[in-house]
Structures are given as structure tokens and as C-alpha cells.
FITI-509274 format. One line per field, with one value per residue (C-alpha): residue number from 1; x, y, z; residue in one letter. Coordinates in steps of 0.1 Angstrom, whole numbers, plus 2048, in hexadecimal, padded with zeros to 3 digits. Each point is the difference from the previous one (the first is absolute). Example, Ala and Ser with C-alpha at 12.3 -4.5 7.8 and 13.67 -1.06 7.14 Angstrom:
<recs>
nr	[1, 2] .
px	[87B, 80E] .
py	[7D3, 822] .
pz	[84E, 7F9] .
rest	[a, s] .
</recs>
This chain:
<recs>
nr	[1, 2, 3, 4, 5, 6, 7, 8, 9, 10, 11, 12, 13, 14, 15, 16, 17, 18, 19, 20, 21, 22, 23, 24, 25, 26, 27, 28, 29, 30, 31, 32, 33, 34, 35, 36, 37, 38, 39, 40, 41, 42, 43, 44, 45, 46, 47, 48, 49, 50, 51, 52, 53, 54, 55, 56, 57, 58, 59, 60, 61, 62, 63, 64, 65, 66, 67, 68, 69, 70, 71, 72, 73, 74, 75, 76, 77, 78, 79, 80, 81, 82, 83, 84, 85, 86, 87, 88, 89, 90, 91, 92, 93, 94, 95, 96, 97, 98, 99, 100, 101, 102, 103, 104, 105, 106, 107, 108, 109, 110, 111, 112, 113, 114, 115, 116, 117, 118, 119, 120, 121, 122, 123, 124, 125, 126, 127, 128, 129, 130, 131, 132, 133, 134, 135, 136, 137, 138, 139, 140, 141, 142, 143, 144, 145, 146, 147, 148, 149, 150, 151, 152, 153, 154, 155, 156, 157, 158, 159, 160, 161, 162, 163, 164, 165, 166, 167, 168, 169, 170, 171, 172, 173, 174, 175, 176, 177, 178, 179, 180, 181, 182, 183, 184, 185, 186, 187, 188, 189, 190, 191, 192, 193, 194, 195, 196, 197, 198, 199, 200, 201, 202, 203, 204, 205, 206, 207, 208, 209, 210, 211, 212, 213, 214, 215, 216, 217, 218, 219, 220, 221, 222, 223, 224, 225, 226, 227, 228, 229, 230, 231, 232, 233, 234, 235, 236, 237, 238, 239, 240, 241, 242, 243, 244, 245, 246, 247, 248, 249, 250, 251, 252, 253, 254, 255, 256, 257, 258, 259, 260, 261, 262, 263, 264, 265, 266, 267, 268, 269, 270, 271, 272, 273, 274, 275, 276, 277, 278, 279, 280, 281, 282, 283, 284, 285, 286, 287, 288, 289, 290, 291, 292, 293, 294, 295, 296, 297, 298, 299, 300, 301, 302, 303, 304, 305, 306, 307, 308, 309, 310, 311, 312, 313, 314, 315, 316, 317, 318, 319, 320, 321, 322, 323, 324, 325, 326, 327, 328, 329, 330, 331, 332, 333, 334, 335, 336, 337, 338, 339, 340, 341, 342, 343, 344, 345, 346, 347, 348, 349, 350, 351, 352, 353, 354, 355, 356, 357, 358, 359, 360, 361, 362, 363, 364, 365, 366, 367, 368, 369, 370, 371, 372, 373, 374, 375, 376, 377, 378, 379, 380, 381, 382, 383, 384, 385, 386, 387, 388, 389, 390, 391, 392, 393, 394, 395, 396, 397, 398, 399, 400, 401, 402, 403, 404, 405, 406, 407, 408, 409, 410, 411, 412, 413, 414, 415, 416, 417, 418, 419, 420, 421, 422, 423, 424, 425, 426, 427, 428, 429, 430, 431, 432, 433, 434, 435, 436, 437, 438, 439, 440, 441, 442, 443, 444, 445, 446] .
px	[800, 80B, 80C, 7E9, 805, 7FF, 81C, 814, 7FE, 807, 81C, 80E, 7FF, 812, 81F, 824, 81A, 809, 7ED, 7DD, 7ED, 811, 7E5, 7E5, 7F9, 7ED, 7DB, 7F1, 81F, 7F1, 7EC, 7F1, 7D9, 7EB, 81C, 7E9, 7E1, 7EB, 7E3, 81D, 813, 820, 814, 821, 819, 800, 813, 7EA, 81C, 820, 806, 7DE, 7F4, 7DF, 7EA, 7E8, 7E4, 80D, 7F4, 80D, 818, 7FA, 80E, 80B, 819, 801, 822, 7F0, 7FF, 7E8, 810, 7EA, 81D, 80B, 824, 806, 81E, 80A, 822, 810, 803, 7D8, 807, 80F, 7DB, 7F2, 812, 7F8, 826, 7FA, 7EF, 7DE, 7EB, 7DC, 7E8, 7F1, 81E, 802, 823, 813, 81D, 807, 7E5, 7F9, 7DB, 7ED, 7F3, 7DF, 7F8, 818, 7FF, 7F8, 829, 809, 80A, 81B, 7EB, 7DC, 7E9, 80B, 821, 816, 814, 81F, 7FD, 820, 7F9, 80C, 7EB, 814, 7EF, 819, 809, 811, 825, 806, 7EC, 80D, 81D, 7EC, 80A, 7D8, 803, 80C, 7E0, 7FC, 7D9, 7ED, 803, 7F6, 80A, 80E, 80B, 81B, 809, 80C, 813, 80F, 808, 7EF, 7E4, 7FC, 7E8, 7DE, 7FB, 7E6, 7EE, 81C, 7F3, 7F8, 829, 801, 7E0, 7E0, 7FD, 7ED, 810, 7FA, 7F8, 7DE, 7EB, 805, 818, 803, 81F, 80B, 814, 7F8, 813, 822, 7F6, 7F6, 815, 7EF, 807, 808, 7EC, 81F, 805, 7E2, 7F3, 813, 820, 7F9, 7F1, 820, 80C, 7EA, 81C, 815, 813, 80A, 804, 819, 813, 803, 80F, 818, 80F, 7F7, 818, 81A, 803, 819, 813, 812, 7F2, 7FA, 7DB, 7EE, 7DD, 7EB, 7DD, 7F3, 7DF, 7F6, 813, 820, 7FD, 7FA, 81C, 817, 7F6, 808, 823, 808, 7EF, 817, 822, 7FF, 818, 7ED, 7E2, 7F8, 7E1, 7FE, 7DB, 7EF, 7EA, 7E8, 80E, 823, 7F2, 7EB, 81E, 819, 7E4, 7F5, 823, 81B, 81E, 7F9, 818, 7E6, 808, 7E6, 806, 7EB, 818, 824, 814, 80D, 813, 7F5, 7F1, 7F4, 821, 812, 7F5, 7FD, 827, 809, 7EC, 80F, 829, 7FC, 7F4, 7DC, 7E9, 804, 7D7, 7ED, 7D7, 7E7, 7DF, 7EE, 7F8, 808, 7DA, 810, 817, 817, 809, 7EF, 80E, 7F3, 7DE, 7F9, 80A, 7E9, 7E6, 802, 803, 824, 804, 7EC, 81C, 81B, 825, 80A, 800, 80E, 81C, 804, 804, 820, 811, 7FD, 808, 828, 80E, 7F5, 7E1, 7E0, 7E1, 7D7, 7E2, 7E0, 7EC, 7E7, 80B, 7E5, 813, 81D, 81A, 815, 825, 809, 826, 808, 828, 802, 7EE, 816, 824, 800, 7F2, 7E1, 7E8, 7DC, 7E3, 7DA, 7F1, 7E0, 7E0, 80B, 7F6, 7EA, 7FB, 825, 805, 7DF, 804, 822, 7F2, 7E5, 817, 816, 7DE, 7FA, 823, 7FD, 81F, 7E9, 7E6, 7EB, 7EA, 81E, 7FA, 7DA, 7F2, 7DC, 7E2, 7E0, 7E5, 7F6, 7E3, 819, 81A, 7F9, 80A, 81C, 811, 7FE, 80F, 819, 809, 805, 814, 7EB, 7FE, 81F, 7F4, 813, 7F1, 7DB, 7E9, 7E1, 7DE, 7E3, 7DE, 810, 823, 80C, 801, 81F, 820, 81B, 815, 7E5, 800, 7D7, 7EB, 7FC, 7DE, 809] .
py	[800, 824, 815, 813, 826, 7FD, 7E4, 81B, 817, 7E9, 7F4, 822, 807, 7E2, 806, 7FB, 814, 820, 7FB, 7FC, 81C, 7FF, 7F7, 816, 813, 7DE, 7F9, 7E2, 7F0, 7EC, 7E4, 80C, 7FE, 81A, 808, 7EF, 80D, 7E1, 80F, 7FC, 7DE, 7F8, 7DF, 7FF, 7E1, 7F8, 7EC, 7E6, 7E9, 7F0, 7F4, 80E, 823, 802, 81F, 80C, 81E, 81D, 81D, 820, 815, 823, 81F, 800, 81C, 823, 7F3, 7E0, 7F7, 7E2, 7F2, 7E8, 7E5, 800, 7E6, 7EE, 7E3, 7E3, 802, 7E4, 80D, 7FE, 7D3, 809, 811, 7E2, 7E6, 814, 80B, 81E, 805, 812, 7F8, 800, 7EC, 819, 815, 80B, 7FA, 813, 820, 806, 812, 819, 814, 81E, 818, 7F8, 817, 819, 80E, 821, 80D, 7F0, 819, 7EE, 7E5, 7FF, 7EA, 7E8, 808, 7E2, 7FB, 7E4, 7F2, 7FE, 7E4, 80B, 81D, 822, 81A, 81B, 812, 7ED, 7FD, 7E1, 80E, 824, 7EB, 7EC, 7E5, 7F5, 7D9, 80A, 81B, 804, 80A, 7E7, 7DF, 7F9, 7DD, 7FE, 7DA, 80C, 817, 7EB, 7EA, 816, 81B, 81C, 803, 7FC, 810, 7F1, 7EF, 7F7, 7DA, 7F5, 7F6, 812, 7FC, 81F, 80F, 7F4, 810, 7EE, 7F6, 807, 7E0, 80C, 816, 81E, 80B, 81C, 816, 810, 81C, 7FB, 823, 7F1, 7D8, 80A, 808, 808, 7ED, 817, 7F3, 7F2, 7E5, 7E6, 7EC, 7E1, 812, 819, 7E7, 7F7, 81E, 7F5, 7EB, 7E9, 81A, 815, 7DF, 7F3, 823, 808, 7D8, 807, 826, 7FC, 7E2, 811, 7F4, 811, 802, 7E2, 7E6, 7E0, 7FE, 7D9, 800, 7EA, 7FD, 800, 812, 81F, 814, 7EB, 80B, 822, 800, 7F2, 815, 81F, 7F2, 806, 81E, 807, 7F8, 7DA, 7EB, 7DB, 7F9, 7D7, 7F7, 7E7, 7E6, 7E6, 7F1, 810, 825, 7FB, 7F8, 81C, 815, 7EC, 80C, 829, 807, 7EF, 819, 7EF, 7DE, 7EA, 7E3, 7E5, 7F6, 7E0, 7F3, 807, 7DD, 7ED, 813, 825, 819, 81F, 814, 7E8, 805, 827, 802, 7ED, 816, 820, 7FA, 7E8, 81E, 805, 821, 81E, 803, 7E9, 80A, 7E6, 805, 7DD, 801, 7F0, 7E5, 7E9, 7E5, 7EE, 7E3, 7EE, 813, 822, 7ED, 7F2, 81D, 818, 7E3, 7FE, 829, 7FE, 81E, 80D, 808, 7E7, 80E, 7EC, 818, 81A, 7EB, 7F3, 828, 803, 7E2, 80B, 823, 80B, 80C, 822, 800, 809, 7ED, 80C, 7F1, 80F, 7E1, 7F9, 7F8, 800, 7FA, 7E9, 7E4, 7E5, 7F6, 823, 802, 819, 7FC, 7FE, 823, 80B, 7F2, 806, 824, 7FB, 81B, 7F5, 816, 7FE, 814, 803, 80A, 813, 82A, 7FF, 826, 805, 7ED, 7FC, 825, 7F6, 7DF, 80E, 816, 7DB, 7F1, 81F, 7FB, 7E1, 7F8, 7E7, 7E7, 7F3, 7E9, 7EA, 7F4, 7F7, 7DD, 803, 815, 7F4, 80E, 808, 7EA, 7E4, 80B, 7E4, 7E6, 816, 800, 7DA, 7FE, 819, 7EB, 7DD, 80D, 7FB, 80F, 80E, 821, 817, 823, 803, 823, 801, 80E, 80D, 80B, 822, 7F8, 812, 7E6, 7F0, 813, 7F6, 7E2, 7F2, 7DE, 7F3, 7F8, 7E0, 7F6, 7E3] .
pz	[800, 7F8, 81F, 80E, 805, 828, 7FF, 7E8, 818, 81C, 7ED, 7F7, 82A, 80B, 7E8, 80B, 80A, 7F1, 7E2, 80E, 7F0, 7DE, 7F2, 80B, 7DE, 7F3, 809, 7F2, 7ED, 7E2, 80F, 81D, 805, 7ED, 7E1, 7E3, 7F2, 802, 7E6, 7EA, 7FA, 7EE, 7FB, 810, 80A, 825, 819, 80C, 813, 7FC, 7DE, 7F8, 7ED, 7ED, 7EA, 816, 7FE, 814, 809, 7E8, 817, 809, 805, 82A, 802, 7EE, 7ED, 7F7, 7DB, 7F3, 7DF, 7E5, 7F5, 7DF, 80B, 81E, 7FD, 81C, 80E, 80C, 823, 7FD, 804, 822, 808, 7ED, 81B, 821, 7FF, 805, 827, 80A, 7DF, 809, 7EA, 7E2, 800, 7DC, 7EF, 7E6, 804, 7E0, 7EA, 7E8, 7F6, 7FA, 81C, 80B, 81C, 814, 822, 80B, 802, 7E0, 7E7, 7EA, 7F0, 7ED, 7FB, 7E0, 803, 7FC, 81E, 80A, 829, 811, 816, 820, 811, 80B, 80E, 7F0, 81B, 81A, 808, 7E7, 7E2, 801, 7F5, 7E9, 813, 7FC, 80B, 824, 805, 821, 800, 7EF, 811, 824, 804, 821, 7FD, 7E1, 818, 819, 7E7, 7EA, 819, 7EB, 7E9, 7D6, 7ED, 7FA, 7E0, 7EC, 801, 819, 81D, 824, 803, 7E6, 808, 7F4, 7E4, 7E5, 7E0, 7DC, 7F3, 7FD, 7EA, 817, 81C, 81B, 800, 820, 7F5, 7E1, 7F8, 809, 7F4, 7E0, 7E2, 7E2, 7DF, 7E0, 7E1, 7F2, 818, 801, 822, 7F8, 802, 817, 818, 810, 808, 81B, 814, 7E9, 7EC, 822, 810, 7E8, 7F9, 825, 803, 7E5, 811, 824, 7FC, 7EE, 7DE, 7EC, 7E1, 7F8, 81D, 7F9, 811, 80C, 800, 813, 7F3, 7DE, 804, 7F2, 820, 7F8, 7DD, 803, 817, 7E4, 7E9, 813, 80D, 7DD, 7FB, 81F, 7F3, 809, 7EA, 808, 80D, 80B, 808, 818, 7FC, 7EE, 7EC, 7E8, 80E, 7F3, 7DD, 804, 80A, 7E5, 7E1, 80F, 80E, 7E6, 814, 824, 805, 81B, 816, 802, 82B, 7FA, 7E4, 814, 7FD, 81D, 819, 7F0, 810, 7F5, 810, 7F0, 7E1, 804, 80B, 7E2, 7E7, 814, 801, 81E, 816, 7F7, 7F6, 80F, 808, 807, 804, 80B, 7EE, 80F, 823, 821, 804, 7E6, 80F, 7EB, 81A, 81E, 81B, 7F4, 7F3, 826, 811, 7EF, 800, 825, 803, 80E, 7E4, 7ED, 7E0, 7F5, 7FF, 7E2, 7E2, 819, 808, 7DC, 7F8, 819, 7FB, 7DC, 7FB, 800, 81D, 80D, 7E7, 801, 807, 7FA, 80D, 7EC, 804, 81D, 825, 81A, 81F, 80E, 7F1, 810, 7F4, 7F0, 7F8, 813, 803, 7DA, 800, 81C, 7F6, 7D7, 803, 7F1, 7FD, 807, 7F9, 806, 7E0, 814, 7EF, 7E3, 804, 7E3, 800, 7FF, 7DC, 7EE, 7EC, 7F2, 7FA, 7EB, 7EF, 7FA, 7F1, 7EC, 7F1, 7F9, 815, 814, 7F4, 81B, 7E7, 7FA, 824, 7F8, 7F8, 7FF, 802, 816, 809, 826, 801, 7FE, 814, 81D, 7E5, 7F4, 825, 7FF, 7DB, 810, 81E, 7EB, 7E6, 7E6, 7DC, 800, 815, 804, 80C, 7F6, 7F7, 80F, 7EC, 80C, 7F4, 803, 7EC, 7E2, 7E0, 7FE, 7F5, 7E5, 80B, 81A, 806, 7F3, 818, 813, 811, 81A] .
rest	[x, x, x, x, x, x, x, x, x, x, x, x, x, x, x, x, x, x, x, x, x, x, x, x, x, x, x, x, x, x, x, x, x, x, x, x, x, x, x, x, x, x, x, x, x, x, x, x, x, x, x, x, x, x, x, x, x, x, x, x, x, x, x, x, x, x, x, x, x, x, x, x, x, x, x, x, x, x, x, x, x, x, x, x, x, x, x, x, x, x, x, x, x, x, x, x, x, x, x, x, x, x, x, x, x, x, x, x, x, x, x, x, x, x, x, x, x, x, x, x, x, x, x, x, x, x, x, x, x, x, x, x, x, x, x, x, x, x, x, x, x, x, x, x, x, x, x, x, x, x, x, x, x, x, x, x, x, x, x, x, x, x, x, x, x, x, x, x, x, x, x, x, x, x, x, x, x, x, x, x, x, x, x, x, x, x, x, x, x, x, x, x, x, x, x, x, x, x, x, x, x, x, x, x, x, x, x, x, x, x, x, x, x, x, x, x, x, x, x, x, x, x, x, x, x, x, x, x, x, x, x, x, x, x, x, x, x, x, x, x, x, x, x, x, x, x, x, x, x, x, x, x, x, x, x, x, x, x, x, x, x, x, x, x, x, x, x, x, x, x, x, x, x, x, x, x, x, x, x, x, x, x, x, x, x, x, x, x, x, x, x, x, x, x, x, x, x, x, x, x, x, x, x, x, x, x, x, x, x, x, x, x, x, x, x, x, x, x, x, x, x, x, x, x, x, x, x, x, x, x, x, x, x, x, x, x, x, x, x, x, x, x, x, x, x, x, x, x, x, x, x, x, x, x, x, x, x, x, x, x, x, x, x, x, x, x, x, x, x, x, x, x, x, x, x, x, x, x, x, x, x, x, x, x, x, x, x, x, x, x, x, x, x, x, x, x, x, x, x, x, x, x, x, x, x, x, x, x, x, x, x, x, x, x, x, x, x, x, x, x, x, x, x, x, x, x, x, x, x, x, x, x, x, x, x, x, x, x, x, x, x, x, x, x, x, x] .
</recs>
């Protein structure tokens, strides 16, 4: 059930330590009793369980706060951070959340203190919610907003708050996602960025989170002019992220997967050499291999694009099982033992909480500088990545498998989640969307 507006507050008041009341410019956050129209009904994917999402009839959201902004979607995607929601990875999902943070549309309604958008405008979400004015987003540091998430239980774990997000659980806020046919914006003055006529939804759509996720991987990291830089992860984040290590001065990218992904990888992206871990002979090892295709010493960067809930061996698979951890360590540790002494190691992909067996003496004694990328500050890139897609420097569509349509999205997560049909990233249709652009994959019906 969705929170209701007396546990908000209650929650709000309880907080911990010194950051108790940085939340206090929210009311209502998303999910909370009384933020749908119910005369007015809309389909949207929701979180019904573990292992479990379904279309349901929801009521259309409506306008809560003088900066809200309600948006009809024209583009909504999944991620594949959205399969840790689909397990129950990801803590304090409440049955009928609705999913989805990255989304695109056209303004529907705005709130009273709006006065940068218009009804019909086209707009891009950034998928993380910053209220603009706080000590983090006068930096356009957006993902670390100090304002628009209450959660007192991230809090305590994490030492300090994140922004809220969109379709991510109560952990991020409670907002409710946009894999529906319409979606509220808080601050929808500083989480909207208007799309220029030139740039259609199914590129502009990503601007949304995977092109700032993968950019900030690739500089927050370090990469440079000349490194040799291992990738691990051959989804649409990990491919981004190769293609701007090059745009970046990069010399070599690997690619570190398998399967159906390298081939995917080996035919869109003929420049990026790949290691198949599955197919490593007796006595290899991915840092094997990775010192012997680097001059014995390995890449200078190494950026992990996969995420910690998927163990490799038994160890990992029982702890997590058991919830002894709630992340396995062995990517991580992979990354270290791999990269050359004194270089640099990203994680951009998902980890919730804790690990077991993390090399820390490696890390320690060969100077090797690891970095949590965090939640990428969407605000801070997304202009110069438009300007990128603009220039045709960047071409998000050569990440996309397949266009669906929402009302078959619950099948699409499950397609998603085995592997199936070769999918890579997806576009989303609505009722509302735009016909499709030049390059588009055709439409699949599931």
C-alpha cells in the first residue's frame, strides 16, 4: 500500500541526526494517498511482489504542489537496474508501486509557479528529483539533492541522504514512475529539459539517465587520453560508456561479458576488442587475460557497468541467499586485481548495501584508486549531451533493440529478465507517442 501522508510526516519527524529536516520542502512525495484523480484512470506498470510486476488501471496524477508539472508519455525505456526492483533487491517496495525513471513526454498540466514550460511542450525527465536550490544542486550536483527524499532508513545506512527518484522505491522517495501514460513532476522547472524539434523522443529519451549515467562513469573515473580502459558489462550503460572513453581520448576499450551481448557489441561497435568470461580456458581468469592483452600490467581504468546482486560462485550465491550481504564483491575485486598499479577503478552499476570478501589489501598495497560514481548529476551533463546528439557525435539508437508498446510492458520485463530476443534497451510507446522516427527499431507486440 502507498504511504500515507500522516506516516510522511511522521516519518519526516523521526529523522536522524543532523539531517532530519532536509526534507521538509516535500509534501505528499509521489505515492502517498490522495495524489491520483480517480474520475480519471490510466495504465501504468506496477510492483505487485518479488519477481512479480503487472498493467494495472491507475488513477491519472495530479497537480499537488505549485511547481508540479503532470506530463502525457510520449517514451518511457526499462533499465537494467529496473530487474533489481523486479527481484525485491532493492528494499522498501510496497505492492502497486509504479516502476520506470527514465521518461520522456509532453506537458499536460503545470503548477501555479511554473513559468518556464507550456502546456504541449516536449520535455526530457531526468530521473532523479532536485529541488534546485539546495547546497548539492546549486552545484548541479542533482543526484545528491538534499530536499526531496525523506527516507530515514537510507539515512541511517548511507550516512547522508540521495535525491529522490522517480519509480524507485520508498528508499528514493516514492515517487511514481513513468512507465505509465502520465506522470507528476516535482519541480518540474528544474527536472525538465525541453527537447528542440530536431532531436525526436527515441533519442532524447535517454538523456533521461543512461547517457549522464555512462558519461559521468567515463570522467568521474578519470579516463583520459591514451588509457587502455576494461569494461565490465555489456548493456546499454557499458556501451555508452565505451563509446565515450573514446570520445575521451581512450586508446582501447575491452568489454568484458557474454553471450548474445558480445555479439551484439562485436556487430554495433566493430572498434571495441571483448572478452567472453564464460569461455576463458582452464586456469584463466579474467585478470589474467586482461594483463596479457595490456603489456602484462592491465588497463589503466577499469568501470563496472553490472552490479553487485549477481553472484558468479556459491559462496557469494549463499550469502546473499541467506542475507549475509546483500551485494557480492566479485566484479569489484575482479576490477583491482585487474587494473595496473595505481589505476583507477569506477563503479556506475547498482549497489544496495554491504559485501563480504572485498580485496581490500590489493586496493591498499598497489595504489589503486577506487571510486563510487554515485547516481550520475543528470542536470550537470544533459545540455552538453544534447548538444552531443545534436552533432551527431552520439547516437543513442545504436544501443536500442526493440520498440514495445506500454500495454505490454509486464511481458517485456520478463523477456528482459531471461534474456530473450536479443534485447538490448527497449523504447516504450504510448497512446500519446510521436510516430516513430528514422532508424526505429518496428514494433513488436508480445
Amino acid at each position: 500500500m502507498a504511504m500515507s501522508q500522516a506516516a510522511f510526516k511522521a516519518e519526516q519527524a523521526i529523522g536522524h541526526g543532523d539531517n532530519a529536516t532536509t526534507a521538509q520542502d516535500i509534501t505528499n512525495p509521489g505515492l502517498t494517498e490522495g495524489a491520483g484523480d480517480s474520475s480519471e484512470m490510466m495504465k501504468a506498470l506496477a510492483w505487485m511482489g518479488k519477481n512479480k510486476v503487472e498493467m494495472v488501471d491507475a488513477p491519472k496524477p495530479k497537480i499537488m504542489e505549485p511547481r508540479d508539472v503532470i506530463l502525457k508519455i510520449t517514451g518511457s525505456t526499462v533499465c537494467g537496474s529496473d530487474l533489481h526492483l523486479l527481484h525485491g533487491t532493492v528494499v522498501e517496495l510496497q505492492k502497486g508501486d509504479i516502476l520506470g525513471h527514465e521518461f520522456c513526454g509532453v506537458v499536460d498540466e503545470v503548477g501555479s509557479e511554473i513559468k518556464n514550460l507550456k502546456k504541449g511542450q516536449r520535455v526530457v525527465a531526468s530521473f532523479q528529483i532536485a529541488c534546485g536550490d539546495c547546497y548539492y544542486c546549486k552545484q548541479k550536483l542533482s543526484s545528491q539533492c538534499e530536499k526531496t527524499n525523506s527516507n530515514t532508513l537510507e539515512n541511517a545506512m548511507y550516512g547522508g541522504r540521495t535525491a529522490g527518484m522517480f519509480g524507485y522505491s520508498h528508499f528514493t522517495g516514492g515517487f511514481a514512475g513513468g512507465q505509465a501514460e502520465y506522470t507528476r513532476v516535482p519541480y518540474g522547472d528544474v527536472n525538465l529539459l525541453p527537447l528542440p524539434d530536431d532531436v525526436p523522443d527515441e533519442k532524447g529519451l535517454y538523456l533521461s539517465d543512461v547517457l549522464a549515467t555512462s558519461w559521468h562513469a567515463v570522467v568521474d573515473t578519470g579516463v583520459k587520453k591514451g588509457d587502455v580502459v576494461a569494461i565490465w558489462g555489456a548493456g546499454p550503460i557499458g556501451q555508452m560508456a565505451a563509446d565515450f572513453s573514446l570520445i575521451n581520448g581512450a586508446s582501447r576499450v575491452i568489454m568484458i561479458d557474454q553471450n548474445w551481448r558480445l555479439e551484439y557489441i562485436q556487430k554495433k561497435y566493430p572498434n571495441i576488442e571483448t572478452i567472453d568470461f564464460s569461455a576463458l580456458g582452464k586456469g584463466e581468469s579474467v585478470t589474467s587475460k586482461l594483463k596479457e592483452m595490456c603489456n602484462n600490467r592491465g588497463p589503466d581504468v577499469s568501470i563496472e557497468c553490472a552490479a553487485g546482486e549477481y553472484a558468479k560462485g556459491w559462496a557469494h550465491y549463499f550469502e546473499i541467499l541467506l542475507g549475509l550481504e546483500t551485494d557480492t564483491s566479485e566484479i569489484v575485486n575482479e576490477m583491482i586485481t585487474s587494473t595496473r598499479n595505481m589505476g583507477r577503478c569506477g563503479i556506475t552499476g547498482v549497489y544496495v548495501g554491504f559485501t563480504n570478501h572485498f580485496n581490500i589489501g590489493s586496493l591498499m598495497e598497489r595504489g589503486i584508486r577506487l571510486i563510487g560514481n554515485g547516481q550520475a548529476p543528470v542536470h550537470m551533463y544533459w545540455e552538453s549531451l544534447l548538444k552531443m546528439i545534436q552533432d551527431e557525435q552520439i547516437d543513442p539508437m545504436k544501443m536500442v533493440s526493440h520498440r514495445v508498446r506500454l500495454e505490454d510492458l509486464d511481458k517485456v520485463y520478463y523477456k528482459f529478465e531471461n534474456k530473450e530476443d536479443g534485447m538490448q534497451k527497449v523504447f516504450v510507446e504510448t497512446k500519446f507517442s510521436f510516430p516513430a522516427c528514422e532508424g526505429s527499431p518496428e514494433l513488436k507486440r508480445f
